[in-house]
C-alpha positions as CSV (number, residue, x, y, z in Angstrom):
1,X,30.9,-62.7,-49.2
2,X,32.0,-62.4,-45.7
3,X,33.2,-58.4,-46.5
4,X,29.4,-58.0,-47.5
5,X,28.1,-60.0,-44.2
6,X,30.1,-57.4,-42.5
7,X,29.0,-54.5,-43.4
8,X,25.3,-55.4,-43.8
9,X,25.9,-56.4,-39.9
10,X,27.3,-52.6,-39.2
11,X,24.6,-50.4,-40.8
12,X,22.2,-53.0,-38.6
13,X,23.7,-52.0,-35.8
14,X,23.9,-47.9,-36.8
15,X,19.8,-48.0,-37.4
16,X,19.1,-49.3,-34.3
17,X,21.4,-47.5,-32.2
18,X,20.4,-44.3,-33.6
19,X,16.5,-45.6,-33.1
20,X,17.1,-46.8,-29.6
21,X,19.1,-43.3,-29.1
22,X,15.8,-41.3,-30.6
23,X,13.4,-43.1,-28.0
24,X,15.5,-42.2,-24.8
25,X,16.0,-39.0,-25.1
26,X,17.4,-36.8,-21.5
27,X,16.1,-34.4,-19.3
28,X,17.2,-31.3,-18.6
29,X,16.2,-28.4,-16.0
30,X,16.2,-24.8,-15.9
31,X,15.6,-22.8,-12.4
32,X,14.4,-19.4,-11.6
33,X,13.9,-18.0,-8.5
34,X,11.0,-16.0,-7.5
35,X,10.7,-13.5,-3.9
36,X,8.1,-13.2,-2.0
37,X,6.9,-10.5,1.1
38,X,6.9,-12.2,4.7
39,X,3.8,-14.0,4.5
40,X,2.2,-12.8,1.3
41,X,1.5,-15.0,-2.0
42,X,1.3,-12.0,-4.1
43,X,4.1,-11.6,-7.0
44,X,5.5,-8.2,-7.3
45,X,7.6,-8.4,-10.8
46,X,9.6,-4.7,-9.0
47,X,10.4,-6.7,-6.0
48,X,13.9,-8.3,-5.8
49,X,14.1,-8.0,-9.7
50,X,11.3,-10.6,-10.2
51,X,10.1,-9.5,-13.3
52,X,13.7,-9.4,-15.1
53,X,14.4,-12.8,-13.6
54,X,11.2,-14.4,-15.1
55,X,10.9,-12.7,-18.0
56,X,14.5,-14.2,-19.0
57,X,13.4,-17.3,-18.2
58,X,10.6,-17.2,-20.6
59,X,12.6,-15.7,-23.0
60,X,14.7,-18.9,-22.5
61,X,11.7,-21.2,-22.8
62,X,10.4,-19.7,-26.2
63,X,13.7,-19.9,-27.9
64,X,13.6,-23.6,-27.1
65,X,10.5,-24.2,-28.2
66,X,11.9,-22.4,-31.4
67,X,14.6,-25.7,-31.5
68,X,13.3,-28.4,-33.4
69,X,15.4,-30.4,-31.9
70,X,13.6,-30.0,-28.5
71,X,10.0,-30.5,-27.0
72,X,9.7,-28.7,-24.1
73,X,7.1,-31.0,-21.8
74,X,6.3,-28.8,-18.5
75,X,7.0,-26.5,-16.2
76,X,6.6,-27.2,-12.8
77,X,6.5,-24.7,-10.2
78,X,7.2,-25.4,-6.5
79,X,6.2,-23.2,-3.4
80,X,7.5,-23.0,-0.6
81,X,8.4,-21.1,3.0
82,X,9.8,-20.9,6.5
83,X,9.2,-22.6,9.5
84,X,7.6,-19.5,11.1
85,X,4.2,-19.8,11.1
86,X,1.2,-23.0,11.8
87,X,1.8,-25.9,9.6
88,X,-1.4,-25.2,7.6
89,X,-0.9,-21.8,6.5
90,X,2.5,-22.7,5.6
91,X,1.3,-25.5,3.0
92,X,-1.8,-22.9,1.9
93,X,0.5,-20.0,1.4
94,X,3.3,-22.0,-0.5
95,X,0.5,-23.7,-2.7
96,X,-1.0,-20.0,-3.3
97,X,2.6,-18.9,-4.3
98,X,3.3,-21.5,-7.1
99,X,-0.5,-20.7,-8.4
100,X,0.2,-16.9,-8.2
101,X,3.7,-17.7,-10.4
102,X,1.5,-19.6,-12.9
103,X,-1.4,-17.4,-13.4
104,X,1.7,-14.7,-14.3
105,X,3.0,-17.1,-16.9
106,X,-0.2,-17.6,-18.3
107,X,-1.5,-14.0,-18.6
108,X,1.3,-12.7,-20.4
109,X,2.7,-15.4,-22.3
110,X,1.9,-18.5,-24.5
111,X,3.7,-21.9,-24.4
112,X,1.7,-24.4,-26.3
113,X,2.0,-27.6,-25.9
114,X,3.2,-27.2,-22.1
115,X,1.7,-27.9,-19.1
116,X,2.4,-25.8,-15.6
117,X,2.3,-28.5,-12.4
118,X,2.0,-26.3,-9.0
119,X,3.9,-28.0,-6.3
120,X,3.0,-27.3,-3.0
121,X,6.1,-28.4,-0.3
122,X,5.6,-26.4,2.8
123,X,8.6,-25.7,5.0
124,X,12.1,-25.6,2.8
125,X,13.8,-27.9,5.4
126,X,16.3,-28.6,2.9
127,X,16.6,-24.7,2.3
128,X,17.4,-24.3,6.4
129,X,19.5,-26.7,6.2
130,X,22.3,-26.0,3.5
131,X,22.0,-22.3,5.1
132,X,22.8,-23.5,8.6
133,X,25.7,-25.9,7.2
134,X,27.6,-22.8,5.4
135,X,27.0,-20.4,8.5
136,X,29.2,-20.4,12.0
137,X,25.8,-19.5,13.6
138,X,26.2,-20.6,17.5
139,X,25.2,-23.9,18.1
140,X,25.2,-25.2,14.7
141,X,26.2,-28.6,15.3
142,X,23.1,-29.0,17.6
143,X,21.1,-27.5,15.3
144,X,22.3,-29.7,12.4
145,X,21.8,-32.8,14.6
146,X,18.1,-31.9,14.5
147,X,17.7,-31.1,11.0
148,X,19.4,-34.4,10.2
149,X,17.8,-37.0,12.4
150,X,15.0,-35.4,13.8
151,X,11.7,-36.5,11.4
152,X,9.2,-33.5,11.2
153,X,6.6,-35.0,13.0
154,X,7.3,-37.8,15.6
155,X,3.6,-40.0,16.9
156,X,2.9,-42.1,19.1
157,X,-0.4,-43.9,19.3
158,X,-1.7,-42.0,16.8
159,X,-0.8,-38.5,18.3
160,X,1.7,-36.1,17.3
161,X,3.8,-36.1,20.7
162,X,7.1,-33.6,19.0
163,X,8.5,-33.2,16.3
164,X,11.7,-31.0,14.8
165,X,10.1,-27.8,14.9
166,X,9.6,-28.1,18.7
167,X,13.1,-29.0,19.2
168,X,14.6,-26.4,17.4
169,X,12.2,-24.0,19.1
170,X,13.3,-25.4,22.4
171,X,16.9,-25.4,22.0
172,X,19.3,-23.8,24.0
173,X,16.0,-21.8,25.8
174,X,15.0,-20.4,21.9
175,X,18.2,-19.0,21.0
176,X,18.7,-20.9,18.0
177,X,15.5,-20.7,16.6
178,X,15.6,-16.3,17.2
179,X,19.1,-16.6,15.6
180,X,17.5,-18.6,12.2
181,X,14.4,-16.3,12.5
182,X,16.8,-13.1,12.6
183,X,19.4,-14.1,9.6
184,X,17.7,-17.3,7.7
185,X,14.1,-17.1,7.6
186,X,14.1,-13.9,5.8
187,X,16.0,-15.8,3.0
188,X,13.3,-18.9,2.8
189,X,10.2,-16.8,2.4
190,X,11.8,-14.1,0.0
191,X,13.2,-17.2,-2.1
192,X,10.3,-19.0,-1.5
193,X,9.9,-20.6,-5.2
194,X,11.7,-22.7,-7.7
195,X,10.7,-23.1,-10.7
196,X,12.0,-25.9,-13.0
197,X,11.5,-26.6,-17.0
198,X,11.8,-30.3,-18.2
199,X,12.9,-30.6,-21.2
200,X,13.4,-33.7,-23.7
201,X,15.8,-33.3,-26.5
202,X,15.6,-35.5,-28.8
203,X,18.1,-37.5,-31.0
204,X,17.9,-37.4,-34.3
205,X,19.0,-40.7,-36.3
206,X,22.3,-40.6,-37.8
207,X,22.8,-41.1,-41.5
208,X,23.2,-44.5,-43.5
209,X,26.8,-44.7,-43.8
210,X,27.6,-45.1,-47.1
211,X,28.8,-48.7,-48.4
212,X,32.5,-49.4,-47.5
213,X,35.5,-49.6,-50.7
214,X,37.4,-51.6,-51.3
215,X,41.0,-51.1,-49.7
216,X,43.4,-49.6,-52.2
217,X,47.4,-50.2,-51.8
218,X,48.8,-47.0,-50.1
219,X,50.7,-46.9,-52.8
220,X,47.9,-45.8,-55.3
221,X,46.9,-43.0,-52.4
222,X,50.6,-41.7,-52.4
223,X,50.4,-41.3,-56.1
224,X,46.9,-39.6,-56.1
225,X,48.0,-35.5,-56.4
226,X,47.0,-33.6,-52.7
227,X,45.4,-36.2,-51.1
228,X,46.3,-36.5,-47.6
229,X,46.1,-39.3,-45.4
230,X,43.7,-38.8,-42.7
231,X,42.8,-40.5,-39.3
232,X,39.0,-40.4,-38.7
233,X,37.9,-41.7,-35.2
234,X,35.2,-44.2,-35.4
235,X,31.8,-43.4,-34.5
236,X,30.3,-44.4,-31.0
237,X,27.1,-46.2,-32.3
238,X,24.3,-45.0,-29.9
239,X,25.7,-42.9,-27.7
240,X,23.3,-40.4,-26.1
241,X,25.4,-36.9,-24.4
242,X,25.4,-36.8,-20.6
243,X,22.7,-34.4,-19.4
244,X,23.3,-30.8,-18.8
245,X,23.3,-30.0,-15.1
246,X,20.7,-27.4,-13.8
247,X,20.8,-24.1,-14.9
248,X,19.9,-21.0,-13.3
249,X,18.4,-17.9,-14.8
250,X,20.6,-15.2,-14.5
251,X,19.0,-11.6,-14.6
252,X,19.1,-10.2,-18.0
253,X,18.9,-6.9,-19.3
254,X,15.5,-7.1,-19.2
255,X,13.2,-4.1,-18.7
256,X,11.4,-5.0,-15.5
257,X,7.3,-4.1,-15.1
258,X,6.3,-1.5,-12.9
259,X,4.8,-1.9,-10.3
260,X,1.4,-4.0,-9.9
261,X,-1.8,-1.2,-10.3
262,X,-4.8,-2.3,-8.8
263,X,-8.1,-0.7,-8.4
264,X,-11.7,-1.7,-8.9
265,X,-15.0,0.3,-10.0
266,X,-18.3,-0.5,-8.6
267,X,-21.7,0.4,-8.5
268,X,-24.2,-0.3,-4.6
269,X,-26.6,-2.7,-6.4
270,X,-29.1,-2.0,-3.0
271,X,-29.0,1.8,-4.4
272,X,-29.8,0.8,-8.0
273,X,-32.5,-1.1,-7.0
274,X,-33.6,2.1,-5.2
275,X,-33.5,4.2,-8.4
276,X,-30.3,6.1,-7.2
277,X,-27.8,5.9,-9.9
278,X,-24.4,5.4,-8.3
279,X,-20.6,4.8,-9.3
280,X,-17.7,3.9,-7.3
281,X,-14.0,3.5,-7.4
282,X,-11.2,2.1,-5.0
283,X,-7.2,1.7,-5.6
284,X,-5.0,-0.7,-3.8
285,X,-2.0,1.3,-2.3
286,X,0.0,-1.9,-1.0
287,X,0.3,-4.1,2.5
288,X,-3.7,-4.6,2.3
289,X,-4.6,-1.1,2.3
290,X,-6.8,0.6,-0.3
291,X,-8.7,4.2,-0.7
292,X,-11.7,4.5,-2.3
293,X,-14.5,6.9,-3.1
294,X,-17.8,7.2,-4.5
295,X,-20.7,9.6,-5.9
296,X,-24.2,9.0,-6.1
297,X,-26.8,11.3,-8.0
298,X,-31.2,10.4,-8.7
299,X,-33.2,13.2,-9.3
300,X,-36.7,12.5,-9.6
301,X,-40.0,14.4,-9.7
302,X,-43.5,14.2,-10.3
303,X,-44.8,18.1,-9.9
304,X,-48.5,17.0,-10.5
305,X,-48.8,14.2,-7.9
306,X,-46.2,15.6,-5.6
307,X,-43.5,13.2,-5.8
308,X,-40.0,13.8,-5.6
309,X,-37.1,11.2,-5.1
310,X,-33.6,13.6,-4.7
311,X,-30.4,13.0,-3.3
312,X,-26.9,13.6,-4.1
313,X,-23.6,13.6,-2.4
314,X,-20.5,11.2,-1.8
315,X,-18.2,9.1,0.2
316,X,-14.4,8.6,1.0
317,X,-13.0,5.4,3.0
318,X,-10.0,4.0,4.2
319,X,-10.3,0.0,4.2
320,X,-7.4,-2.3,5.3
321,X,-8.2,-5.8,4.1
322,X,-7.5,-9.1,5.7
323,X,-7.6,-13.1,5.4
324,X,-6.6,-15.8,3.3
325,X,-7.8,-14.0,0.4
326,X,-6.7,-11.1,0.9
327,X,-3.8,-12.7,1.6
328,X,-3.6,-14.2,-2.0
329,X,-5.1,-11.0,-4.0
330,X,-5.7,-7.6,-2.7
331,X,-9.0,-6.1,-3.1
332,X,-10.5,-9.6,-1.9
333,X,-11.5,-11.4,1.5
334,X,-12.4,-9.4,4.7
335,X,-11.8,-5.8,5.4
336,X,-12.6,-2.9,7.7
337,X,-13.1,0.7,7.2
338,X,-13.7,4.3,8.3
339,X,-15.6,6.3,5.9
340,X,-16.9,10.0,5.6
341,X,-19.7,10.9,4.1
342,X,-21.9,13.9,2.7
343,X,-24.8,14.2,1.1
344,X,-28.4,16.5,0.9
345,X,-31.7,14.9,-0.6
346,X,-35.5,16.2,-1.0
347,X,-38.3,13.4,-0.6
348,X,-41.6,14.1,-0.7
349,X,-44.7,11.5,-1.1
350,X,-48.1,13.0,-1.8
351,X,-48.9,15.6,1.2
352,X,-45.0,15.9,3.3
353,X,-41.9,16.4,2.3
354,X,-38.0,16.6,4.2
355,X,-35.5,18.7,2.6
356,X,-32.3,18.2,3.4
357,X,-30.4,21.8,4.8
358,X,-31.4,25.3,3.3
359,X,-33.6,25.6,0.2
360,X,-31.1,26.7,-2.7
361,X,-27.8,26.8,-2.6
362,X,-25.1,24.4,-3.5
363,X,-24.2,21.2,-1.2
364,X,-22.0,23.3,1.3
365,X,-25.3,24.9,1.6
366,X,-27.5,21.8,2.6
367,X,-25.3,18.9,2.8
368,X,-25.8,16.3,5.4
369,X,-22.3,14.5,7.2
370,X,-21.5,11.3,8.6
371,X,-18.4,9.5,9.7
372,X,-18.4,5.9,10.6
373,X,-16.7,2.3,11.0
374,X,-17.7,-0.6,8.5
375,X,-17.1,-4.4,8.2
376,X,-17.3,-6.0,4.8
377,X,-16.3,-9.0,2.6
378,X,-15.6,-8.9,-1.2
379,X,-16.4,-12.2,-2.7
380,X,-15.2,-13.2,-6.3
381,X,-17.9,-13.9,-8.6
382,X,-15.9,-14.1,-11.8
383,X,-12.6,-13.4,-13.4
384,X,-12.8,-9.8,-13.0
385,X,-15.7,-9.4,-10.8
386,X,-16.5,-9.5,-6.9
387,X,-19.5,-9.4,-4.7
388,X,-18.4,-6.7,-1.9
389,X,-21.4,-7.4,1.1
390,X,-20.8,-4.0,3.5
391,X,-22.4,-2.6,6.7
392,X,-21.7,1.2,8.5
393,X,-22.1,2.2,11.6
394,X,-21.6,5.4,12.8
395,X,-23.3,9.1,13.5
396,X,-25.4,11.1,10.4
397,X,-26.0,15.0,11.2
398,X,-27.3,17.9,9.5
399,X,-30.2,20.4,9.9
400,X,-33.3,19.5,7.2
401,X,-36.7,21.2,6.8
402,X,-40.2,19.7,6.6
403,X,-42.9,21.6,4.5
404,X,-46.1,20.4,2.6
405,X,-47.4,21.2,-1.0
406,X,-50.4,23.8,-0.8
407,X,-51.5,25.7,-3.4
408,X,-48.9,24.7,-5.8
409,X,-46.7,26.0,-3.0
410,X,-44.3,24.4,-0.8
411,X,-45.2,25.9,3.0
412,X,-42.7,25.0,5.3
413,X,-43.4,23.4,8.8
414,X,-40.1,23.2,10.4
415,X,-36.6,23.3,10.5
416,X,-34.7,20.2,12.5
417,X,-31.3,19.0,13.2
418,X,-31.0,15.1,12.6
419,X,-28.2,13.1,15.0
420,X,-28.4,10.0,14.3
421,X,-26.3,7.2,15.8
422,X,-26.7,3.6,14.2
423,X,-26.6,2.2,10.6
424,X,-25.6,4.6,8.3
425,X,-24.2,2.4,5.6
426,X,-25.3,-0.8,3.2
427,X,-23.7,-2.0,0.5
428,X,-23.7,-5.0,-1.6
429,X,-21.7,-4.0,-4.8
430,X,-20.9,-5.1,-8.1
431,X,-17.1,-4.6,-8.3
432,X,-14.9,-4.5,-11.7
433,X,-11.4,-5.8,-10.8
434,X,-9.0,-3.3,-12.7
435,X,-5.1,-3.8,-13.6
436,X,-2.7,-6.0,-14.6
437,X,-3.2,-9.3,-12.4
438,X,-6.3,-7.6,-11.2
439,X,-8.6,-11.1,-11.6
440,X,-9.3,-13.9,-9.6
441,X,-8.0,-17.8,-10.4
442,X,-10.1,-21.1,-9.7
443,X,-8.6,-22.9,-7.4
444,X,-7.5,-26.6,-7.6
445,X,-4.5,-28.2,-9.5
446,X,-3.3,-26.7,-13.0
């Protein structure tokens, strides 16, 4: 009876130790670190090996979610960067950095079941810090002093009256901060992001042992042919394994992506509206610079009342964007221009007409030129589309002849030579966002 109390007692115990082991499971994390430009929140996969980096890590992810043993719960992503720069942009430009890392993840791969939490943290004190404890940089220990007990910001009466920042600035006349600026904040905004998995393995329940026997006499084992007497250790009821630490990605042999290809085709929406059929086309070339060109053509006529709506020709700019946006995408946000432009047309409305150059001829012949400045702003409308709002100013030149219908004749009046100085350009575009990464992301909280 009391054999049968005892083991009744240890398969109790078993079940809910392997129960209570199945509802705690641990946590572990994986890192991955992700460069950035100086000041940018755009992800290049070809810089700094990005793209091997965090393709191994999602290689790493999906086998796990491949373990039915494991439920991977989220993957948070945390921005951050140097102390260079106003407190503000700092926190924008890490929070666009940990968006910019998601909307990667998202576009070319699938996790289901996970969720992505950006992180915005602003300065990498912590980063500064362990890089300034490992260096022999001149006055360390003062500098350590203030990354230790010197709180970020320091108020009084509701004011912010200094703070660490200033103090490391201020140090020994700003030779401490230029040495950091030379030889450590190049290191906190090119490995700007960390980006950590949590993952919960679970336990699962260990067997029923089977019932216990009876002891036999050892002599009846030693007379059992081949049997060997073996030790088994007993079983640690409930015992969960110790957490892995942290893990970082190592590159693999990963093929990394090429480099990011943006460009955009458009059409001027205020020359469409004027009957003058128009495409356009512009292509990123890197640092917020982009070159772009477009072609218009409307070739209209009414012979019997004398109306004719013609013009054709073409532009080329230079643009060089700017701004939070662009800032965060390229081909977005502010940007300025020089553009070149040629063109001929023939309007005529019932009795006069203008004809822009010679009469015949190709558009060397005839064509009209203009150079000029522009300001603009492209505006996302969508995930792949932008509103560009433009405006030229500049000079317009080119000889053009005035004539009037007679007879079923054209009889020309006279020949003039147009310089114009003033607006030459209008533009409020439809724009097609083009390329891998090409689109734009809603702000907020993923």
């Amino acid at each position: 009876m009391q054999m049968k109390k005892t083991v009744l007692f240890l398969i109790s115990v078993l079940f809910f130790g392997a129960l209570r082991a199945q509802e705690s499971p641990y946590t572990d994390t994986l890192g991955v670190k992700v460069y950035f430009r100086q000041g940018y929140s755009l992800l290049e996969p070809s810089y700094r090996d990005n793209g091997v980096r965090l393709a191994a890590f999602a290689a790493h992810v999906e086998s796990l979610q491949r373990d039915t043993l494991v439920r991977v719960k989220s993957i948070r992503v945390t921005g951050t960067a140097s102390p260079d720069g106003t407190s503000r942009s700092n926190e924008r430009l890490s929070e666009n950095r940990a968006k910019n890392i998601i909307a990667w993840f998202e576009e070319r791969f699938s996790f289901p079941g996970v969720s992505f939490d950006a992180h915005a943290e602003g300065i990498d004190w912590a980063g500064l810090t362990a890089l300034v404890e490992t260096s022999e940089m001149p006055y360390r220990d003062e500098v350590l002093n203030i990354l230790y007990n010197t709180p970020e910001w320091i108020i009084r009466d509701g004011r912010v009256v200094d703070g660490r920042k200033r103090q490391l600035g201020l140090l020994r006349g700003g030779r401490a901060w230029w040495y950091m600026a030379e030889h450590f904040f190049p290191q906190l905004w090119s490995g700007g992001m960390h980006l950590s998995c949590e993952i919960e393995r679970r336990i699962l329940p260990q067997p029923e042992p089977e019932p216990a026997l009876e002891p036999q006499p050892e002599s009846a084992l030693a007379e059992e042919p081949g049997c060997e007497s073996v030790q088994t250790p007993d079983p640690v009821v409930g015992q969960t394994p110790a957490p892995e630490p942290a893990a970082e990605i190592a590159a693999q042999p990963v093929v990394p992506e090429g480099k990011p290809f943006y460009m955009s085709l458009k059409t001027n929406l205020l020359y469409d509206a004027a009957l003058v059929p128009n495409i356009g086309a512009e292509f990123y070339v890197g640092r917020g610079w982009s070159l772009g060109g477009s072609w218009m053509y409307a070739w209209w006529k009414n012979d019997r009342r004398h109306n004719y709506w013609r013009i054709y020709g073409g532009e080329l700019d230079v643009r060089r964007y700017f701004g939070r946006r662009a800032a965060e995408k390229p081909l977005t946000g502010h940007h300025i221009g020089l553009y070149g432009q040629m063109l001929t047309y023939d309007f005529e409305r019932g009795g006069k007409g203008c004809l822009g150059g010679k009469p015949g001829g190709t558009l060397w012949d005839k064509m009209s030129w203009g150079v000029g400045l522009e300001y603009g702003y492209a505006l996302p409308i969508g995930r792949r589309l932008n509103l560009d709002f433009g405006i030229g100013v500049g000079y317009l030149g080119g000889e053009y002849w005035e004539y009037k219908p007679v007879d079923n004749h054209y009889v020309w009046q006279a020949t003039k030579h147009r310089h114009w100085f003033g607006p030459t350009k209008a533009e409020v575009s439809l724009v097609w966002l083009i390329g891998s990464g090409n689109f734009n992301r809603k702000g907020g909280k993923r």
